[in-house]
ZARORO-822841 format. One record per residue: residue number from 1; residue in one letter; x, y negated, z negated of N, C-alpha, C, O, CB in turn. Coordinates in steps of 0.02 Angstrom, whole numbers, plus 50000, padded with zeros to 5 digits. Atoms other than C-alpha are relative to their C-alpha. Glycine has a CB too. Layout:
<atoms>
     i   aa    n.c1    n.c2    n.c3   ca.c1   ca.c2   ca.c3    c.c1    c.c2    c.c3    o.c1    o.c2    o.c3   cb.c1   cb.c2   cb.c3
   NUM    a       X       Y       Z       X       Y       Z       X       Y       Z       X       Y       Z       X       Y       Z
...
</atoms>
This chain:
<atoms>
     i   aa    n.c1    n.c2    n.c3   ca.c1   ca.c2   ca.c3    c.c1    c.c2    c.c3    o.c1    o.c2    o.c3   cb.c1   cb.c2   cb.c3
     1    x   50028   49942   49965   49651   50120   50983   49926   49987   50013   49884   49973   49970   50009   50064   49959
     2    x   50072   49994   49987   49496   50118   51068   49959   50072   50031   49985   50113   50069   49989   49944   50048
     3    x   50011   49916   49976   49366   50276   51093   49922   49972   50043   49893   49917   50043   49985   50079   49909
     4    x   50038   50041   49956   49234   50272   51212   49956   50108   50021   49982   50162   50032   50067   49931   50082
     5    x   50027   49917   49985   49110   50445   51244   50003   49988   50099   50003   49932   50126   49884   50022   49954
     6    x   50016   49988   49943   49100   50514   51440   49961   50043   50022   49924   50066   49979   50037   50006   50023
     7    x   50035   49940   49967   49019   50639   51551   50039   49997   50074   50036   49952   50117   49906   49989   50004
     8    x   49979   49993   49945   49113   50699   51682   49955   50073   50007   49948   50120   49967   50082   49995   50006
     9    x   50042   49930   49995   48998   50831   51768   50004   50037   50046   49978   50093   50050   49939   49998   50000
    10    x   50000   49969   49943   49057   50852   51938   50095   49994   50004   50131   49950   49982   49943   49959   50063
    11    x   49922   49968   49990   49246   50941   51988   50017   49927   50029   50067   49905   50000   50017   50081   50064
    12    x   49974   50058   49966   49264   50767   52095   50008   49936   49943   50050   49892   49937   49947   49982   50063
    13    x   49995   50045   50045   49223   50674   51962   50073   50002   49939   50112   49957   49924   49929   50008   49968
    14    x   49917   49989   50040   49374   50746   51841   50040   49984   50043   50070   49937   50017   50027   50076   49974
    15    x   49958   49998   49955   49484   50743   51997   50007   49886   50001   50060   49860   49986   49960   50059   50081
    16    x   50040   50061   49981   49413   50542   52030   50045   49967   49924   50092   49928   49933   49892   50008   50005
    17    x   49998   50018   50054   49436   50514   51820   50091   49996   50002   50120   49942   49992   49955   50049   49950
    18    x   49930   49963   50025   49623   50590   51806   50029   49935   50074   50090   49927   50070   50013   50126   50012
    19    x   49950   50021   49939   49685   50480   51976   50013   49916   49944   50063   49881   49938   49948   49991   50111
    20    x   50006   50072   50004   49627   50319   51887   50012   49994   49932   50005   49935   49915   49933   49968   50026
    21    x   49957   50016   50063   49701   50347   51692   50076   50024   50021   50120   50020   49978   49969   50044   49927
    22    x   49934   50006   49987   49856   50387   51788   50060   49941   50009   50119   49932   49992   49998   50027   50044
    23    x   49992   50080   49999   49867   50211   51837   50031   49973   49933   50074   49934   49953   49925   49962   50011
    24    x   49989   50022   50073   49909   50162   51665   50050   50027   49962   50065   50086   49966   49947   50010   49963
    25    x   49947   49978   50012   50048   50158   51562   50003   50034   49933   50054   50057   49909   50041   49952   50009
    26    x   50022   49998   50073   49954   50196   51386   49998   50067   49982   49996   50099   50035   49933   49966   49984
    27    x   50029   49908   50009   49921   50399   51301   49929   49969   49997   49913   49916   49972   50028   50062   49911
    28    x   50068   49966   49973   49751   50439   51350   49996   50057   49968   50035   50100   49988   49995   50015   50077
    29    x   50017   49941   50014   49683   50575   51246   49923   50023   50021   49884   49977   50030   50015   50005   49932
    30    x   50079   49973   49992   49503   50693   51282   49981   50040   49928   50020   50080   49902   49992   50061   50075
    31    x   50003   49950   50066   49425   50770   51122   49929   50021   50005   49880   49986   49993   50017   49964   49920
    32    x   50062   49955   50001   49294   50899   51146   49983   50051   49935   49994   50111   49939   50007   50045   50062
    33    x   50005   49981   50063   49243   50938   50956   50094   50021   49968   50141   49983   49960   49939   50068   50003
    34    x   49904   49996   50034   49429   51017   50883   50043   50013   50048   50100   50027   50028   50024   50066   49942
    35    x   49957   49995   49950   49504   51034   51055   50013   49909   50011   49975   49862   50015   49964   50050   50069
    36    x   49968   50064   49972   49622   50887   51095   50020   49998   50072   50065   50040   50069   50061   49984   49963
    37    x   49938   50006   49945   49701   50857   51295   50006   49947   50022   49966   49901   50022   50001   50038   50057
    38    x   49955   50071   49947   49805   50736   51393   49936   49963   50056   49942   49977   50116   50084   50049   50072
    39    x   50032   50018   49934   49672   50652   51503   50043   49989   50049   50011   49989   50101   49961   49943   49999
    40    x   49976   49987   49935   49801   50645   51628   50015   50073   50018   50063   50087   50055   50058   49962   50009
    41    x   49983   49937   49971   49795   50824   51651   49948   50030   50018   49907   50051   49978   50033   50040   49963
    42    x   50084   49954   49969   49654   50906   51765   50007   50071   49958   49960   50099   49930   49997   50027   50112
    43    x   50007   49937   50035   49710   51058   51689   49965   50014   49947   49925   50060   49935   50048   50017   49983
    44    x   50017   50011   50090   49680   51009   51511   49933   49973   50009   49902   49983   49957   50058   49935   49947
    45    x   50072   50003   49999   49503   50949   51564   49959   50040   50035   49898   50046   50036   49983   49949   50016
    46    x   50064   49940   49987   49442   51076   51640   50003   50045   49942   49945   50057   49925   50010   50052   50074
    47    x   49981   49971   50056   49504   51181   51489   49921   49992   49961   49884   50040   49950   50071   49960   49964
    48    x   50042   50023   50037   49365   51068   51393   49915   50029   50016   49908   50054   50072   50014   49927   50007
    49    x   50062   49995   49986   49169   51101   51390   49971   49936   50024   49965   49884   49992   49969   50024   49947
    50    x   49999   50071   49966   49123   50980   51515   49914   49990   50000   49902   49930   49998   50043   50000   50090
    51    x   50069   49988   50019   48916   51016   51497   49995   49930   49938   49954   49888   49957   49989   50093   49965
    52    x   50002   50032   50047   48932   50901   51343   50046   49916   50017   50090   49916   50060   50027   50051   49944
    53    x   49960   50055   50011   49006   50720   51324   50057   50008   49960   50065   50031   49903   49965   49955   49975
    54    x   49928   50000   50057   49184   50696   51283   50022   49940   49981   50010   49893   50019   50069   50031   50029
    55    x   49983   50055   50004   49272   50561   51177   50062   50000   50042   50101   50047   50047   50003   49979   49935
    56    x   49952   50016   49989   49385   50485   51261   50067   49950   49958   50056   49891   49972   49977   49985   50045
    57    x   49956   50029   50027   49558   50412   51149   50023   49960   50027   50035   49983   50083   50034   50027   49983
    58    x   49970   50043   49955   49633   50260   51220   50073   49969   49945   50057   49927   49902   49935   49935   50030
    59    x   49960   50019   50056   49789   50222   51112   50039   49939   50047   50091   49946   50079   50051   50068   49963
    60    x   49975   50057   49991   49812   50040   51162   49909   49949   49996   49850   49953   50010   50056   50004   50082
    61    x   50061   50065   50011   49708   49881   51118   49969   49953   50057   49922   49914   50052   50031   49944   49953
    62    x   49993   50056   49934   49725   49794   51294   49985   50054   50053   50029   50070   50093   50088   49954   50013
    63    x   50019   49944   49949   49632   49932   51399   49935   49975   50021   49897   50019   50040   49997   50081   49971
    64    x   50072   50034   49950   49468   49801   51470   50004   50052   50071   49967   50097   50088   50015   49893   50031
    65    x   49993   49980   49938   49543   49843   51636   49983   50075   50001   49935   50087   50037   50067   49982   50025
    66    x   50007   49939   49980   49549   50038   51625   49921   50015   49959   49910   50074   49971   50072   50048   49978
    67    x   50058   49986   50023   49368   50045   51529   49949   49965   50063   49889   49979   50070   49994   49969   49922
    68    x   50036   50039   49920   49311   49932   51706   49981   50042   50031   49923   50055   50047   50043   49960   50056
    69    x   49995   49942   49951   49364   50069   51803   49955   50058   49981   49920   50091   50020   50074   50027   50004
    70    x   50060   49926   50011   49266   50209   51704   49952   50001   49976   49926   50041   49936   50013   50051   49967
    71    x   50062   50026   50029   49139   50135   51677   49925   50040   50009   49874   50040   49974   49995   49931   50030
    72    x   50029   49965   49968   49050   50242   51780   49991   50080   49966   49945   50116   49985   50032   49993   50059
    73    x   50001   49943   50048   49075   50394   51661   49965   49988   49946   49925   50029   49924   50062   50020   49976
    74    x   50032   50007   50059   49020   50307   51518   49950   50008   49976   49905   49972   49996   50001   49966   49988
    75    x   50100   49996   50028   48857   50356   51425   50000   49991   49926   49947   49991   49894   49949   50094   50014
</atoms>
């Protein structure tokens, strides 16, 4: 498992985030202090307090490629 913090701050940007961990065949979790959701679900991240950095869960060891892609979130 690998975890990795983000900032998604703009509606395009969740929309943008959610197209490109869809791609992938791995669970993706978001954890905004004791709230857990599916990063493949816009729902479940907007749900979250997006003002703040969220971790992101990656439950697979072989995720270079999808940490490439969001790289652009990362802070």
């Amino acid at each position: 498992m690998k975890t990795v913090n983000i900032k998604l701050s703009l509606a395009e940007n969740v929309k943008k985030f959610v197209n490109i961990v869809n791609k992938y065949p791995y669970e993706i979790d978001l954890r905004s202090g004791r709230h857990v959701v599916d990063a493949k679900s816009i729902l479940g991240i907007f749900s979250l307090d997006l003002s703040k950095p969220i971790t992101v869960e990656i439950y697979s060891d072989d995720c270079n490629d999808l940490l490439e892609e969001i790289r652009e979130y990362i802070v």
